[in-house]
C-alpha positions as CSV (number, residue, x, y, z in Angstrom):
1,X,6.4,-98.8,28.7
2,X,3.3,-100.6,28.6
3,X,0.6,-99.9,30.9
4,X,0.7,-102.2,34.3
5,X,-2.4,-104.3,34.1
6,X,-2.9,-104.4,30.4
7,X,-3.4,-107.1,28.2
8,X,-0.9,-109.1,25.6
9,X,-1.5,-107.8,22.0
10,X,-2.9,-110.7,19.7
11,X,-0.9,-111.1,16.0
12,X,-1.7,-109.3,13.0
13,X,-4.8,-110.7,11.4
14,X,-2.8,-111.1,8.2
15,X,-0.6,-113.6,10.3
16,X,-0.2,-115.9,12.1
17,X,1.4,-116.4,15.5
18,X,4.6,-118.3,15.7
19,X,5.3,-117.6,19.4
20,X,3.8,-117.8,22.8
21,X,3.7,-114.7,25.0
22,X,3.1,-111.3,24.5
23,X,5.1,-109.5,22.1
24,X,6.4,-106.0,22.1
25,X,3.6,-103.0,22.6
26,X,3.2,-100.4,19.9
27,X,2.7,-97.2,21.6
28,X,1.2,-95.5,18.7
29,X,-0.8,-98.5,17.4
30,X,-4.0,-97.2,17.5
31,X,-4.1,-93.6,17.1
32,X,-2.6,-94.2,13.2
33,X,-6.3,-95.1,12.4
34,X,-8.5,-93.5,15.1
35,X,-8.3,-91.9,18.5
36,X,-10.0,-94.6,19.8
37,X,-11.6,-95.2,23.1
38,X,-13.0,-98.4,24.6
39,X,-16.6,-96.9,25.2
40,X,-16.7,-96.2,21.4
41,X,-15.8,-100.0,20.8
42,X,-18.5,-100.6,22.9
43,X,-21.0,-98.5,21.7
44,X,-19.7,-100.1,18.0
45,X,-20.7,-103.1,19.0
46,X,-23.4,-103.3,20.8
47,X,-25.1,-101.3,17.7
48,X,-23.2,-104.1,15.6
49,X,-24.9,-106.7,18.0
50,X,-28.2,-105.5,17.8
51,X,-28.1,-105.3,13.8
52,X,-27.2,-109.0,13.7
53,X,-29.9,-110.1,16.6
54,X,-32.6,-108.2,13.9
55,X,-30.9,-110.5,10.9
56,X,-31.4,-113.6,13.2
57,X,-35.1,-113.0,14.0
58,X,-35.6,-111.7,10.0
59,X,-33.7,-115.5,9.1
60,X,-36.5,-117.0,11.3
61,X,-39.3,-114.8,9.3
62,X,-38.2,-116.1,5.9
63,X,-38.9,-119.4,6.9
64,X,-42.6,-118.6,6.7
65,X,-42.3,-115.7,3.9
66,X,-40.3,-114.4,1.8
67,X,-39.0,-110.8,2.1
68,X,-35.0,-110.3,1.7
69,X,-34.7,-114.0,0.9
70,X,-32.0,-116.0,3.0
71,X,-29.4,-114.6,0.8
72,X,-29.9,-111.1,2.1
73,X,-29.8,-112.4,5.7
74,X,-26.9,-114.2,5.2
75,X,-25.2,-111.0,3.1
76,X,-25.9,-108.5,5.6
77,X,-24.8,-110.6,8.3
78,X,-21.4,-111.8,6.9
79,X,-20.4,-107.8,6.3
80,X,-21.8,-107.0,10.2
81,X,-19.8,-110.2,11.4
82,X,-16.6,-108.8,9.5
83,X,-17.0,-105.4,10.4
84,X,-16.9,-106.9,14.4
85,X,-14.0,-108.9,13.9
86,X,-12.1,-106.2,12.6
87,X,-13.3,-103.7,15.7
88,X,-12.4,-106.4,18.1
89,X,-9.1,-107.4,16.4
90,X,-8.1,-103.5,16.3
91,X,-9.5,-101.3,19.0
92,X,-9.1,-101.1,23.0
93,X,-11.7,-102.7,25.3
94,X,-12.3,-102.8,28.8
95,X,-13.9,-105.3,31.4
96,X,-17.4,-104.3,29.8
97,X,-16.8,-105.7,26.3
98,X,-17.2,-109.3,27.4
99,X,-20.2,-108.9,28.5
100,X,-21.8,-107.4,25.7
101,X,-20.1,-110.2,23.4
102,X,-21.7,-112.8,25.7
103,X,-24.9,-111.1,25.7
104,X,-25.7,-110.6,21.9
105,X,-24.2,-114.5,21.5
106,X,-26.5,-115.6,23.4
107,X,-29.3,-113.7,22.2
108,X,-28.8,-114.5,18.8
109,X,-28.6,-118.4,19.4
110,X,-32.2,-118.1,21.3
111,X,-34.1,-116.2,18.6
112,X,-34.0,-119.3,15.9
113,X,-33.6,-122.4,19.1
114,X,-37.9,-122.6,19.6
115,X,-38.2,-122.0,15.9
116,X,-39.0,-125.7,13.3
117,X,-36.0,-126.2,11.2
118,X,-36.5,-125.0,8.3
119,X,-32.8,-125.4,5.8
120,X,-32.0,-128.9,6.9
121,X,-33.6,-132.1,8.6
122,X,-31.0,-134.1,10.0
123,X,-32.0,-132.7,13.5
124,X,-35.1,-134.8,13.3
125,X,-32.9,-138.5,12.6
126,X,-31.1,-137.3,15.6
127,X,-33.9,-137.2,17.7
128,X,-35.4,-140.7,16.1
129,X,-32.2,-142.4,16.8
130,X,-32.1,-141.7,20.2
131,X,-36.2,-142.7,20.7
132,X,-35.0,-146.0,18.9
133,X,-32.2,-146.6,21.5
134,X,-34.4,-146.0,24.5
135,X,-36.9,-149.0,22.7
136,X,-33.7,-150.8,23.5
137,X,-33.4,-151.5,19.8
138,X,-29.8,-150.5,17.9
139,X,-30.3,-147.2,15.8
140,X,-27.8,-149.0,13.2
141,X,-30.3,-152.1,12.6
142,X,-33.5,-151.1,11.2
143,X,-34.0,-147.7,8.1
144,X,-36.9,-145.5,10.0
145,X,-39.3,-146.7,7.0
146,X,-39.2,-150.5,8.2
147,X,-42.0,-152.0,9.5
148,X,-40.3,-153.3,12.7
149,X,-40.8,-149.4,14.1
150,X,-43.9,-149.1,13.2
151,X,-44.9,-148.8,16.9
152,X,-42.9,-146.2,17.2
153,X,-44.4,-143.8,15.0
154,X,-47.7,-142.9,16.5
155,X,-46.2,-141.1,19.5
156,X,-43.2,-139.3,17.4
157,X,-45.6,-138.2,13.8
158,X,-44.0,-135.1,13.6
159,X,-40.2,-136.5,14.5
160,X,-41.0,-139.5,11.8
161,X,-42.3,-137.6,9.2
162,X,-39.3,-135.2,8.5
163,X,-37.0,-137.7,8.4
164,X,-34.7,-137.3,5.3
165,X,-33.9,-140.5,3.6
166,X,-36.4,-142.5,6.1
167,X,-37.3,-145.1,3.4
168,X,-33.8,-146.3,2.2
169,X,-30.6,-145.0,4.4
170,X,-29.9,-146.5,7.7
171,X,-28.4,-143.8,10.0
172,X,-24.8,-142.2,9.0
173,X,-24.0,-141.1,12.7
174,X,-20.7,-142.6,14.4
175,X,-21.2,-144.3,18.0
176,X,-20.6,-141.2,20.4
177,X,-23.0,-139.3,18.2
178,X,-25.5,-142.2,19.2
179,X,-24.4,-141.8,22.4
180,X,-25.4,-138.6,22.8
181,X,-28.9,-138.6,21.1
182,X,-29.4,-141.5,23.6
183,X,-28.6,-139.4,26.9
184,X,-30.3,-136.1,25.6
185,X,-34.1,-138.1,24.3
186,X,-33.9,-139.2,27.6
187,X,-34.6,-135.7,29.2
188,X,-37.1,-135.0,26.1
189,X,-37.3,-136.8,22.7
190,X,-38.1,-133.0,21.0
191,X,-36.2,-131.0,18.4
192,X,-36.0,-127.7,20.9
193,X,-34.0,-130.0,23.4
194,X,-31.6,-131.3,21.3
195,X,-31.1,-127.9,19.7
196,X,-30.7,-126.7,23.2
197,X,-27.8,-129.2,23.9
198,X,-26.2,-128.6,20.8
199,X,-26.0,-125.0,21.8
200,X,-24.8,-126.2,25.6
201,X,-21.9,-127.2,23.6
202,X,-20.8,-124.3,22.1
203,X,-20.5,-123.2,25.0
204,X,-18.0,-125.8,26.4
205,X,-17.1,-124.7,22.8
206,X,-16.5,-121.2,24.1
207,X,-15.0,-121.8,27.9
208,X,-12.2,-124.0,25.9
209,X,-11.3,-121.6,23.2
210,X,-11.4,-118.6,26.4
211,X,-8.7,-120.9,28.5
212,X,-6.8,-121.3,25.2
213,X,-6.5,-117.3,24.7
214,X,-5.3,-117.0,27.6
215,X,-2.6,-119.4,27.7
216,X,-1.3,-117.6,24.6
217,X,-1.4,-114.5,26.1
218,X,-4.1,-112.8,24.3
219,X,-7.6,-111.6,25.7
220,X,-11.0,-113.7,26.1
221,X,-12.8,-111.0,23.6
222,X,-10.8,-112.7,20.6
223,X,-14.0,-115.1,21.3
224,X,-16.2,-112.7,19.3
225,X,-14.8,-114.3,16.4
226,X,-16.2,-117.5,17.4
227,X,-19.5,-116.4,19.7
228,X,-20.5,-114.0,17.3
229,X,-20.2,-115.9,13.8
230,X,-23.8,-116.0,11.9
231,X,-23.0,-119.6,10.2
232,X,-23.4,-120.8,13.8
233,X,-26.5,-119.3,14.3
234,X,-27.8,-120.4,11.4
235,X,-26.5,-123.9,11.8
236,X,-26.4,-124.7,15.4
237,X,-29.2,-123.2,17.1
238,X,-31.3,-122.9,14.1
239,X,-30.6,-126.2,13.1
240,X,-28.9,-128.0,15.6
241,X,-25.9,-129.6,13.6
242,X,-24.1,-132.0,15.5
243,X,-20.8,-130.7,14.3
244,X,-21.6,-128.3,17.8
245,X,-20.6,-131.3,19.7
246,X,-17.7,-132.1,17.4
247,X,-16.6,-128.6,17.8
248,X,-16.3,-128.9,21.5
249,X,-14.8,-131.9,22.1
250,X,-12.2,-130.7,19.2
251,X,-11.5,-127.2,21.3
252,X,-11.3,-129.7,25.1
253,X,-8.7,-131.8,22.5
254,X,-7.0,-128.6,21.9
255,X,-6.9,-127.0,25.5
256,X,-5.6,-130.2,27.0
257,X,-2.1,-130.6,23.9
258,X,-1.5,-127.3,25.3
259,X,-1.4,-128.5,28.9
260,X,0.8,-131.5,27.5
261,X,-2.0,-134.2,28.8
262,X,-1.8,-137.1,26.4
263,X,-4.4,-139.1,27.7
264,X,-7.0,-136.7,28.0
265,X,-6.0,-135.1,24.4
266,X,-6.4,-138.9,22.7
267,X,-9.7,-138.7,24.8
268,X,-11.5,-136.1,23.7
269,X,-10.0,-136.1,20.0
270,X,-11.5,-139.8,19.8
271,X,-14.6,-138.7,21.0
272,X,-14.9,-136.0,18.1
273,X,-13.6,-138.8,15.7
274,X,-16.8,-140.8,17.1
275,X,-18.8,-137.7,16.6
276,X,-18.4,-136.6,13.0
277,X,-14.8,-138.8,11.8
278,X,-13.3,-135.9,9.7
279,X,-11.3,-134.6,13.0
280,X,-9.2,-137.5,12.3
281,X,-6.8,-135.4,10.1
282,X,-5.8,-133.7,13.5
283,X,-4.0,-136.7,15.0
284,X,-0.2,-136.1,13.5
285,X,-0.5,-132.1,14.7
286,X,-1.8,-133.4,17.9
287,X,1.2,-135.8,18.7
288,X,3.6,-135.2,21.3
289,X,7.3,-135.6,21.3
290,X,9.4,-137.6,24.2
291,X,12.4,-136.4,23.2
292,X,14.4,-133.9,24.6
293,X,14.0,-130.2,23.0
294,X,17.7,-129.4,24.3
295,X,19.5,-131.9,22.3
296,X,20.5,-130.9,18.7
297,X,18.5,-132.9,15.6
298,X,20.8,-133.9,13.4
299,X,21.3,-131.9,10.2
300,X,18.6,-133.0,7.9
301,X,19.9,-132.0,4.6
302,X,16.9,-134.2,2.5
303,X,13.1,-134.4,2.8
304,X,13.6,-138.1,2.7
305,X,16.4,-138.3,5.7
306,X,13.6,-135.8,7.6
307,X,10.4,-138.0,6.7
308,X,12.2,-140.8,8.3
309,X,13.4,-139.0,11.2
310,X,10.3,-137.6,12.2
311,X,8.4,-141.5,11.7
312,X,10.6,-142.8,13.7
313,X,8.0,-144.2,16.5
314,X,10.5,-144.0,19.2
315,X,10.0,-139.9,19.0
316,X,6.6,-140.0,20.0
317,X,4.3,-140.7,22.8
318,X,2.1,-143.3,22.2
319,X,-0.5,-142.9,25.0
320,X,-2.3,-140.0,22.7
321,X,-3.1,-142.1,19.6
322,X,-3.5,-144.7,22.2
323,X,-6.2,-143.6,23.8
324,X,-7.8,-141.9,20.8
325,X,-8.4,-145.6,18.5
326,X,-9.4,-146.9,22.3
327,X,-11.8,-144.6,22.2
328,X,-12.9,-145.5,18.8
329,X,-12.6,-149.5,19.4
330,X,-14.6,-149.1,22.4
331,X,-17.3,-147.1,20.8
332,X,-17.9,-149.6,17.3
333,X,-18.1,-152.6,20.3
334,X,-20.7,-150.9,21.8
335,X,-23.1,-151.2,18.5
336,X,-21.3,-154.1,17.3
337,X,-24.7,-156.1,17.8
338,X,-25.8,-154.4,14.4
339,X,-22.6,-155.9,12.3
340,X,-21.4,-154.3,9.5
341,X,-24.4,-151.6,9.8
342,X,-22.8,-150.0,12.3
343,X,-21.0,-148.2,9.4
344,X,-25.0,-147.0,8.4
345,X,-25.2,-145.4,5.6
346,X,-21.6,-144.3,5.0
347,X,-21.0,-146.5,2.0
348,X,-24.6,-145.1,0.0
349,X,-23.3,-141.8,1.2
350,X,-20.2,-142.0,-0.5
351,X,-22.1,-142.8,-4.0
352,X,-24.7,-140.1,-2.8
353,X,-22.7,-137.4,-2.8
354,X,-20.2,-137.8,-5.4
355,X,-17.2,-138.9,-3.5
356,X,-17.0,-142.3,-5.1
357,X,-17.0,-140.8,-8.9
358,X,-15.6,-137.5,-7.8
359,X,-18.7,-135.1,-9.4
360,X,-18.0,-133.3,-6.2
361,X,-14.8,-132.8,-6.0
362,X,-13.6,-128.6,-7.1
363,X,-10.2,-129.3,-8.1
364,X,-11.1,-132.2,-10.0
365,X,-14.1,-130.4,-12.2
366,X,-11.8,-128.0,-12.6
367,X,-9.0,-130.0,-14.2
368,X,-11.2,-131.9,-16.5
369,X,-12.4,-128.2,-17.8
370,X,-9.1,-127.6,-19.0
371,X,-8.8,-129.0,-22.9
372,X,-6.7,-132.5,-22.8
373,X,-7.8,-133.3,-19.6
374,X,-11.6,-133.7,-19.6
375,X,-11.2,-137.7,-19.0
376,X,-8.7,-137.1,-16.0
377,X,-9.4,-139.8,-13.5
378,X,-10.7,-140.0,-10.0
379,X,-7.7,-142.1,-9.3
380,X,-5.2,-139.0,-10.0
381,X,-7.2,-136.8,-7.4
382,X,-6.7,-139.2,-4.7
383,X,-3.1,-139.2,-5.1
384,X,-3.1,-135.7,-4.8
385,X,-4.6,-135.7,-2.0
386,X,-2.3,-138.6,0.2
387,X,0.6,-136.9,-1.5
388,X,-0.8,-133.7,-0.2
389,X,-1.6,-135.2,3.5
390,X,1.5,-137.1,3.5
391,X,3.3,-133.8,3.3
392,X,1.5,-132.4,5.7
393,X,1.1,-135.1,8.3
394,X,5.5,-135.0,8.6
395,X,5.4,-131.4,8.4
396,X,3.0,-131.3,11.6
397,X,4.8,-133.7,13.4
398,X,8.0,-132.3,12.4
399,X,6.6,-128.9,14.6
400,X,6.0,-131.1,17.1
401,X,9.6,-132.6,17.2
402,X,10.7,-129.0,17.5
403,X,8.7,-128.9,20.9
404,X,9.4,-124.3,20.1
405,X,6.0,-123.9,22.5
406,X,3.6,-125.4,24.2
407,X,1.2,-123.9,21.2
408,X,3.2,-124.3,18.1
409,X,1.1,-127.9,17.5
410,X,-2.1,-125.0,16.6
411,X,-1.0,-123.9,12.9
412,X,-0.6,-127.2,11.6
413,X,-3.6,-128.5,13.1
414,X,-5.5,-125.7,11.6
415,X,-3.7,-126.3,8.5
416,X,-4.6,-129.8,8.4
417,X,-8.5,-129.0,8.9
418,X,-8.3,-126.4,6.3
419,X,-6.8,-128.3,3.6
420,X,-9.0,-131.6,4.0
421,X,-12.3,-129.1,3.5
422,X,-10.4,-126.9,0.7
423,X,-9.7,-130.4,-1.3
424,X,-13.2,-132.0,0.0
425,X,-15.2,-129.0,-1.6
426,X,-18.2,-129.6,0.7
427,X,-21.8,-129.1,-0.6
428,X,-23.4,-128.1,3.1
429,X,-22.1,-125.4,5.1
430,X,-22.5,-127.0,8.2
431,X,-19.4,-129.2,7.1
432,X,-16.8,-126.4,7.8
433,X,-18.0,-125.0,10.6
434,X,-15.0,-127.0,12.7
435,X,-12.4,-124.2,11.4
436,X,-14.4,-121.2,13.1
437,X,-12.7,-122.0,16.8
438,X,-9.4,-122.4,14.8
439,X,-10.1,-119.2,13.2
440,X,-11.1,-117.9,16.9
441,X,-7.7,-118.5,17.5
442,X,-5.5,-118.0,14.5
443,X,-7.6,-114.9,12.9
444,X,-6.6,-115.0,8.9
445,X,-7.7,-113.1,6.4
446,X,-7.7,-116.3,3.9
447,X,-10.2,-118.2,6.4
448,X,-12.3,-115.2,7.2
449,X,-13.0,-115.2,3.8
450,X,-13.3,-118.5,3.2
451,X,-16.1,-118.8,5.8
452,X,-18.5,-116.0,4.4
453,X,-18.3,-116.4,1.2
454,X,-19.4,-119.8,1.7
455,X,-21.9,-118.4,4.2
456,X,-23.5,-116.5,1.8
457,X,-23.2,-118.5,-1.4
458,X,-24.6,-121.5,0.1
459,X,-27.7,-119.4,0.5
460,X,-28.2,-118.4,-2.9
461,X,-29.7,-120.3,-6.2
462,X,-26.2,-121.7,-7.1
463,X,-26.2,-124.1,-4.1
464,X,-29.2,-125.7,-6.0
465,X,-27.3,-129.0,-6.0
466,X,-27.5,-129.4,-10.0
467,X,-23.7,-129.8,-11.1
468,X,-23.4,-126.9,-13.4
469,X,-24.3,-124.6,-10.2
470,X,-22.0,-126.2,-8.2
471,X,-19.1,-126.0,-10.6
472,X,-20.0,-122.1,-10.5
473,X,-20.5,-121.5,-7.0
474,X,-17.1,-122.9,-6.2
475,X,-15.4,-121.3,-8.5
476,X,-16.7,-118.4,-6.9
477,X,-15.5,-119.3,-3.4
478,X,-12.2,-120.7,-4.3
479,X,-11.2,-117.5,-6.5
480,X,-12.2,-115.8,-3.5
481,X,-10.0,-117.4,-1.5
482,X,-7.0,-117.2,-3.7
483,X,-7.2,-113.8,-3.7
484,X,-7.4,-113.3,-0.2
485,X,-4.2,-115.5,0.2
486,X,-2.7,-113.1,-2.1
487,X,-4.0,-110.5,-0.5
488,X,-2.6,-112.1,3.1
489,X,0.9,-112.5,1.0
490,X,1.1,-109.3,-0.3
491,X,0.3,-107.5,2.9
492,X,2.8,-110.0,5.5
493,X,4.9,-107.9,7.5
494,X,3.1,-104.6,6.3
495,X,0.2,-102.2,6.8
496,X,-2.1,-100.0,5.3
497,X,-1.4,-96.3,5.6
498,X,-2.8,-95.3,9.0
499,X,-4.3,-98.9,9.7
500,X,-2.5,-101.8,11.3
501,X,-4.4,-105.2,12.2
502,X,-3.6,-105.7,15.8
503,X,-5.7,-106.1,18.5
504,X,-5.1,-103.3,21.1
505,X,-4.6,-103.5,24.2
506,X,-7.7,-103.3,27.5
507,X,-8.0,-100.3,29.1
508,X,-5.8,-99.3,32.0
509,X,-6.0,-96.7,34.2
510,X,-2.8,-97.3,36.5
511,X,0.0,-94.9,35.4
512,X,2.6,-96.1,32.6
């Protein structure tokens, strides 16, 4: 009998739930590995917490000098963040372990906030956009560089001169991004406050994913795995990536399908679509189903029969996607005074960064490595990827016709995010740090991977840019990951001798 007052147990972290509610308790769970207690899972990580608070202050030394070099940071603090999902995932707490999560969380996000960034600059065309904007002047119009803001330079040196690209790109950033560098330069045109409201939304980031665990039954310490991750320390408060503000609006999107709220789903999905556009591959795992989940479907015996059923619009409520290309209308007409530059500097991008000749696309390098096919097209990649979406997109919303839970729209959305950055082989880590609240919530032993090995590669000499490095670094990661979807196959329904990955359950003191 499980103890009265305790909490759900979360899945195994080698997969993934299919069910909402708590399952069955395992009696014996824990004391296989260790005779646990939860003052020793406090004790493990608050000494866990403090070793990665050192690491962040030692990433804001190297900035100045060198002394472990980022890549020793960024090694170190992968292992400590693993070592803390694993404690968190697999050992008893109590009403004290949230606390100490939220402390070292926030701790760690203050040590890098008052420090200059020092990996990446695109904090400083934030802040220029929105000083632009409140010159009542559109951001979209006018490269920093052009002599028509010449008069703003003077008062905003330091902002001006670490622009990237100031001479040549117009700015990349979709309308609610604008939005938002508009309304935060208006308390203070610095780098410290928009770092500081980029780290305000991880924690609407935070509060979402916490409401979220709980709907499905699982506790609020599962947000270790987000709060604690070092690529958003590095990322966020070090560098104040807007993808913070993706991230919450994409966790709100989240919250809000589980509460079956169309409206305010399409809402905050089209405000992350506005922010940073790739959450756009979440709209067919987002869509909700008017029909009736006690009728029988009809026996689907062909892929084709099912692809039609699951199109057919009458299936689906419309106010979502609705509300979400409102949303997206609404925000281009607001900029529209700049024409076609409202799109900035998306199209130079796209030739920029190897999208448009597909140097920087993994899968396709690595097909044109293999003898006979070193002149394989671009062309063929793209059709791998819409056949590959295509599939997805009526597999998600085939889940959704199913209506099994109010949750089960969760794996293929994480799917979906996971496969556009697998077959998009980014070249910045900020790019995927939109999985970490999935992960929060789906812990894998594929994405876990994923995310540090990137972590730390991208901090070493192969992320150099040159394509030779690249090639090498992704091989890297993506042999990686194979093998810890192996490893995730090969382990599915069992566990080690003495070990099980399952969270356990809070501390009770009431009698079984």
């Amino acid at each position: 009998m499980t103890p009265a007052g305790t909490s759900a147990e979360a899945p195994p972290l080698a997969t993934i739930q299919r069910r909402e509610g708590p399952p069955s308790a395992s009696p014996s769970l824990f004391h296989e590995w260790h005779q646990a207690r939860p003052w020793q899972t406090n004790a493990a990580l608050i000494l866990i917490g403090a070793a990665l608070l050192l690491l962040t202050h030692q990433l804001v030394s190297e900035y100045g000098r060198f002394t472990m070099g980022f890549s020793g940071v960024s090694g170190w603090s992968a292992w400590l963040y693993i070592a803390a999902v694993f404690l968190i995932l697999t050992q008893p707490v109590n009403r004290y372990t949230f606390p100490i999560i939220l402390t070292v969380a926030v701790a760690c996000r203050l040590m890098p906030l008052f420090a200059e960034p020092y990996l990446s600059s695109d904090i400083y065309r934030y802040v220029w956009d929105g000083i632009v904007q409140h010159a009542h002047l559109s951001p979209y119009r006018y490269v920093p560089g052009n002599p028509a803001l010449t008069f703003l330079r003077e008062p905003n040196q330091n902002i001006f001169d670490n622009i990237n690209r100031r001479d040549y790109a117009h700015t990349i950033y979709p309308p609610v991004a604008q939005a938002l560098f508009y309304c935060i330069t208006f308390f203070s045109p610095t780098i410290i406050a928009m770092k500081t409201a980029m780290i305000a939304f991880e924690g609407l980031t935070l509060f979402a994913l916490i409401k979220i665990l709980r709907h499905l039954g699982r506790r609020p310490d599962q947000a270790l795995l987000y709060a604690w991750c070092p690529l958003l320390f590095w990322e966020v408060a070090g560098a104040g990536h807007l993808d913070a503000a993706a991230m919450a609006f994409i966790s709100l999107a989240l919250l809000f399908r589980i509460r079956r709220r169309p409206i305010l789903t399409g809402l905050f999905l089209g405000l992350a679509i506005m922010t940073k556009l790739y959450p756009i591959v979440l709209l067919p795992a987002l869509m909700m189903s008017t029909t009736d989940p006690g009728i029988p479907r009809p026996d689907l015996r062909t892929w084709v029969s099912k692809t039609f059923y699951v199109l057919n619009p009458k299936h689906w409520d419309w106010r979502l996607p609705g509300t979400t290309f409102a949303v997206i209308a609404l925000g281009y007409a607001t900029y529209s005074s700049a024409g076609l530059l409202v799109f900035g500097y998306l199209g130079g991008y796209v030739r920029e960064e190897g999208i448009a000749t597909g140097t920087r696309y993994f899968f396709l390098d690595l097909a044109q490595h293999i003898p006979g096919l070193h002149t394989l097209p671009i062309l063929s990649f793209y059709l791998l990827c819409l056949l590959t979406f295509g599939a997805l997109t009526v597999w998600a919303l085939s889940v959704n016709l199913k209506q099994g839970t109010s949750a089960s729209f969760l794996t293929p959305a994480f799917v979906l995010a996971a496969a556009l950055m697998f077959l998009f082989s980014p070249h910045y880590p900020w790019y995927i740090l939109w999985l970490i609240p999935f992960f929060a919530l789906q812990p894998n032993l594929p994405i876990l991977t994923y995310l540090m090995t990137a972590f730390y590669l991208f901090t070493t000499p192969l992320a150099d840019g040159t394509l030779s490095r690249t090639f090498r670094l992704n091989a890297i990661l993506y042999g990686a990951l194979a093998a810890a979807i192996l490893i995730q196959l090969a382990l599915r329904n069992r566990t080690l001798p003495g070990l099980n990955f399952q969270q356990a359950p809070l501390e009770s003191k009431r009698p079984t």
